[in-house]
C-alpha positions as CSV (number, residue, x, y, z in Angstrom):
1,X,27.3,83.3,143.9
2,X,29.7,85.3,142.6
3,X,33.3,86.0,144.4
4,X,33.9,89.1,145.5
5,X,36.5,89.1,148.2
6,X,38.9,90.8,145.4
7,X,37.0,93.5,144.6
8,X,37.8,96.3,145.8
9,X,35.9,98.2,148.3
10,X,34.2,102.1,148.0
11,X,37.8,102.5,150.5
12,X,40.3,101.0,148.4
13,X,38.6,102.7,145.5
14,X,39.1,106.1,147.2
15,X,42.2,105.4,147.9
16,X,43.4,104.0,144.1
17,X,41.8,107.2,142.9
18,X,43.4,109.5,144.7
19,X,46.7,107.8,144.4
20,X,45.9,108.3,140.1
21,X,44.5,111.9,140.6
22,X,48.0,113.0,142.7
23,X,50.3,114.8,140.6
24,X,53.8,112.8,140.6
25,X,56.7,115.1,142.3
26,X,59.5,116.3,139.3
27,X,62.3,114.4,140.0
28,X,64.7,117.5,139.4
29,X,64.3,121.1,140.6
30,X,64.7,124.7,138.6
31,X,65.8,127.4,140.3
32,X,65.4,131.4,138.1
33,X,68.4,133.5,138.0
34,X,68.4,135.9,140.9
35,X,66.3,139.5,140.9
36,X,69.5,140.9,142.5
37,X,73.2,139.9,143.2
38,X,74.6,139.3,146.6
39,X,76.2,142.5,147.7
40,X,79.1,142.6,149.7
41,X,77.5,145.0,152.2
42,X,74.6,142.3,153.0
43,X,77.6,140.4,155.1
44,X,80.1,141.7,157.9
45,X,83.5,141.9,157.0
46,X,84.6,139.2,159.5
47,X,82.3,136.8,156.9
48,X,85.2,137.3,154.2
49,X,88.1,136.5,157.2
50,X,88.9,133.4,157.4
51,X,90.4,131.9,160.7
52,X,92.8,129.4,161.9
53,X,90.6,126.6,161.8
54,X,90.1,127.4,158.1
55,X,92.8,128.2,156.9
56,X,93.9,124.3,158.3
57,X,91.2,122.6,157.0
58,X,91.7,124.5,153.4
59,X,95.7,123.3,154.0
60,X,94.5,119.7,154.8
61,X,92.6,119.1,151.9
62,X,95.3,120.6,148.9
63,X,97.5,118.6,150.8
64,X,95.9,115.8,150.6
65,X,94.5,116.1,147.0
66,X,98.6,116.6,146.1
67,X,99.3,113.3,147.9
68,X,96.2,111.3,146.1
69,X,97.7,112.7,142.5
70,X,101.6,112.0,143.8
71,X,100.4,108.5,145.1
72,X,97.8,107.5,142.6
73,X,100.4,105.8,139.9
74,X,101.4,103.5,142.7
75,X,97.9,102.4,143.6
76,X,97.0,98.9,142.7
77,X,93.6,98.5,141.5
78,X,92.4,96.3,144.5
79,X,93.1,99.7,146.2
80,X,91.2,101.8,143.7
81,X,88.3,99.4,144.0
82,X,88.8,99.1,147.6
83,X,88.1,103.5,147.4
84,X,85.5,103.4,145.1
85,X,83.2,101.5,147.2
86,X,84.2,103.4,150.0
87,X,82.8,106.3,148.2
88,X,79.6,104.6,147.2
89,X,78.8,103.7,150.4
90,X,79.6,107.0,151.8
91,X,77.8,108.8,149.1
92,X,75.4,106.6,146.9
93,X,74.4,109.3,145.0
94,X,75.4,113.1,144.0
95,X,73.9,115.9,143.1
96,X,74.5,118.1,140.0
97,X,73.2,122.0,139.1
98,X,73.8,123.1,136.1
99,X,74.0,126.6,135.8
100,X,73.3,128.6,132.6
101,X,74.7,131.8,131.3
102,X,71.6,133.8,132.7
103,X,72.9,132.4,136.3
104,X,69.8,130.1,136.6
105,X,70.4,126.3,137.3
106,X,69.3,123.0,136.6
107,X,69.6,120.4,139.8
108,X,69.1,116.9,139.5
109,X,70.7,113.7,141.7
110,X,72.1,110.8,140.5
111,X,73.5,108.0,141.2
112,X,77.2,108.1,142.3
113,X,77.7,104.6,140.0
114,X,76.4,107.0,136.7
115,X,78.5,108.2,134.2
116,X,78.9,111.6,132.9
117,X,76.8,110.8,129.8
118,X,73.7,110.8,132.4
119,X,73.8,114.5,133.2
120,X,74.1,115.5,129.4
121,X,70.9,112.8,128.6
122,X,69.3,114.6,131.3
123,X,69.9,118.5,130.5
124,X,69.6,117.6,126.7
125,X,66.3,116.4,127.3
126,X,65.3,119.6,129.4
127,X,66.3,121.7,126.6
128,X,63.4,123.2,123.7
129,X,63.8,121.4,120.9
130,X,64.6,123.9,118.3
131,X,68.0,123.3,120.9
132,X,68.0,120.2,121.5
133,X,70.3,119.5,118.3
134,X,72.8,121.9,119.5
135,X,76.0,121.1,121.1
136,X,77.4,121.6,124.5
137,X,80.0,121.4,127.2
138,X,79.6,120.7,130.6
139,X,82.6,122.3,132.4
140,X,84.0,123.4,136.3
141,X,86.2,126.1,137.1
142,X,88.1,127.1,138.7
143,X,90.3,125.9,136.9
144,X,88.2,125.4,133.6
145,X,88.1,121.4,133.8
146,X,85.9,120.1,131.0
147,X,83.7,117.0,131.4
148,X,83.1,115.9,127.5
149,X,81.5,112.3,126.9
150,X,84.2,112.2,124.1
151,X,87.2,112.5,126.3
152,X,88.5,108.8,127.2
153,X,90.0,109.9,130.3
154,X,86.2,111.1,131.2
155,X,83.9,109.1,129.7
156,X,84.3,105.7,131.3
157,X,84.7,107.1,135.1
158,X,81.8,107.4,137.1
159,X,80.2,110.5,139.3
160,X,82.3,109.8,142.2
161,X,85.4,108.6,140.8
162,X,84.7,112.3,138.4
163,X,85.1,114.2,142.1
164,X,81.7,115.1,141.6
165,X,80.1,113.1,144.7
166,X,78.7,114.4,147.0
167,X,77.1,117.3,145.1
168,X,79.2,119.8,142.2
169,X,78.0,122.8,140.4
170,X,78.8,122.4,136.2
171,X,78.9,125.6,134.0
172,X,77.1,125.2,130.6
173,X,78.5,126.3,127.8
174,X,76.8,125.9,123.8
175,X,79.0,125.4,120.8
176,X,76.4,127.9,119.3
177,X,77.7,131.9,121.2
178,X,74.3,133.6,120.8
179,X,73.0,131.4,123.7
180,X,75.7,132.1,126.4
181,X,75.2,135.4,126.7
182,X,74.0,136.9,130.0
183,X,71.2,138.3,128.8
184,X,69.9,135.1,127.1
185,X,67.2,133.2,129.3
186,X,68.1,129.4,129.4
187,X,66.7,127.8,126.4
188,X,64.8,125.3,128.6
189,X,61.5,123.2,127.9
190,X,58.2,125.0,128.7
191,X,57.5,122.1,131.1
192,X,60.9,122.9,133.0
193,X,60.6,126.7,133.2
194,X,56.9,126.5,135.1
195,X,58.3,124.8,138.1
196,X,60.7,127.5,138.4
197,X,61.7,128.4,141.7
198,X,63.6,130.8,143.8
199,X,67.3,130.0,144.9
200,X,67.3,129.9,148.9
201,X,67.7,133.1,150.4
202,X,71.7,134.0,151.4
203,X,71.6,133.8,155.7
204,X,71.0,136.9,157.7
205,X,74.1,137.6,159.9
206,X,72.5,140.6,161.3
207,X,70.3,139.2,163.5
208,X,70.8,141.6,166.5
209,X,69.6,144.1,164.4
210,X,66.4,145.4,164.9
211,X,64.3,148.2,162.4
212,X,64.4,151.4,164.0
213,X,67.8,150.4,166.1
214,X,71.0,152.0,165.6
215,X,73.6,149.1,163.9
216,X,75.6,147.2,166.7
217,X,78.9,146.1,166.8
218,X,79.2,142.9,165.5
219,X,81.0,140.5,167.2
220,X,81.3,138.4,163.4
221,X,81.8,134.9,162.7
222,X,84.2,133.2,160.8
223,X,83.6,130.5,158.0
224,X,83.8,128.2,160.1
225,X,81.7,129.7,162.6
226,X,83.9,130.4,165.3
227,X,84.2,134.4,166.9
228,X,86.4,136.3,164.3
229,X,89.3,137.4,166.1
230,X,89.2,141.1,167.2
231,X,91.1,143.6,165.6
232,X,94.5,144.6,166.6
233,X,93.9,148.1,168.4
234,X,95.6,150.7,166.6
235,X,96.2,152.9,169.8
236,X,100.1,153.5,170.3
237,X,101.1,152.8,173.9
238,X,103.6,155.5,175.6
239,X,106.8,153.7,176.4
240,X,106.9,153.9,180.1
241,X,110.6,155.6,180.7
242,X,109.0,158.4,178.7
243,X,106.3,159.0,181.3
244,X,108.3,158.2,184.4
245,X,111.2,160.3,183.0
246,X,113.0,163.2,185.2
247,X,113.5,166.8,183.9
248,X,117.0,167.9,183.9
C-alpha cells in the first residue's frame, strides 16, 4: 500500500493554491504628483509661528550637528563604530522618496547598512528603458548636497552614516534637461505608474468648523502642537495721571 501521509490533503491544497493565486505586495510605493498645491489659506496663520519649544529644539539640533562636524576629526574609529551601531539598532532601515520634476515620488526602504548605489539600482530599474541608459543625480537641498556613486567621500558610506536614516526625501535630477521639466511626467516603467497612488491628504486644522457655520476664532497650534501664543493686543492703555488729572 502505498504511503500517503505526505500528500497533501483537499486543505493543504486550498491553502498552497491560494497562497500561488495571491498577488505578491510591491515592495515600494508610487505616489502621482498632486491635482493641486497646498495653499497657504488651507492652514491658520499660527501653523507658520513657531514657538518656544521649537524654536529650542530647531537650536538644539544645529547645535549639535556644529559640535558632531567640530568634534568629528578627533573621533577615534572605535567611537565611530561604537555610533554606527548605535544607529543601526536604532534605525535598521530608512526610507527614501525620490521625487521627480513633475513633483511625483518614488518610495522605497532599505536597509540602513546599504549603500547609496542601492537607491540608484533601484530607481534605474523603475525607469522605461528608452531611459534607462540615461544619467542621473540624486541630490538634497537645501543646501544642494549631491549623493553621486562616483564621489569617494559618498560612495563607500552607508544610508545612515549618509544622514539619510531614518527616512530622507532625494530630488532627481537627469543629465538629459528635456526630462526635468515640470511639465514632463516621470519617465517611469508602465509596471510602476499603475500602482500609482495619491500622496496623504495635508491635516485639517479646522476642525471646529462646520458647513453652514460662520468661521471661529481659532485658538491655533504651534509646530509642535502646543496653544500659539495670543497676540499682543494692539489697544493703547490711557496712562492713569491723564485720567485722574485736575483742571486748573
Amino acid at each position: 500500500m502505498a504511503d500517503t501521509s505526505n500528500v497533501p490533503g483537499p486543505a493543504a491544497s486550498s491553502n498552497t493554491s491560494a497562497q500561488q493565486d495571491r498577488p505578491e505586495q510591491p515592495s515600494f510605493r508610487y505616489f502621482r504628483p498632486p491635482q493641486t498645491g497646498l495653499e497657504r489659506k488651507d492652514l491658520p496663520d499660527s501653523y507658520f509661528q513657531p514657538s518656544t519649544a521649537d524654536l529650542k529644539a530647531a537650536q538644539a539640533s544645529l547645535s549639535a550637528r556644529t559640535q558632531a562636524l567640530v568634534n568629528a576629526p578627533l573621533k577615534t574609529q572605535a567611537i565611530r563604530d561604537a555610533e554606527e551601531k548605535a544607529k543601526r539598532a536604532r534605525w535598521p532601515t530608512t526610507t527614501i522618496r525620490v521625487k521627480f520634476s513633475d513633483r511625483s515620488q518614488l518610495e522605497k526602504s532599505f536597509s540602513s547598512t546599504d549603500k547609496i548605489k542601492s537607491v540608484y539600482a533601484f530607481v534605474r530599474n523603475s525607469l522605461r528603458e528608452d531611459v534607462k541608459s540615461i544619467k542621473f543625480v540624486l541630490y538634497q537641498t537645501p543646501p544642494k548636497r549631491e549623493l553621486k556613486v562616483s564621489d569617494p567621500n559618498v560612495r563607500g558610506l552607508s544610508l545612515a552614516e549618509l544622514q539619510l536614516a531614518p527616512s530622507s526625501v532625494l530630488l532627481l535630477s537627469f543629465f538629459d534637461e528635456s526630462l526635468n521639466n515640470t511639465d514632463v511626467p516621470a519617465p517611469l516603467d508602465p509596471s510602476v505608474l499603475a500602482l500609482a497612488e495619491d500622496l496623504p491628504k495635508p491635516p485639517n486644522f479646522d476642525l471646529d468648523e462646520k458647513p453652514g457655520e460662520a468661521p471661529k476664532r481659532s485658538t491655533g497650534r504651534t509646530l509642535s502642537g502646543q496653544p500659539a501664543p495670543e497676540a499682543p493686543s494692539t489697544e493703547k492703555k490711557v496712562p492713569k495721571w491723564f485720567k485722574m488729572g485736575t483742571s486748573t
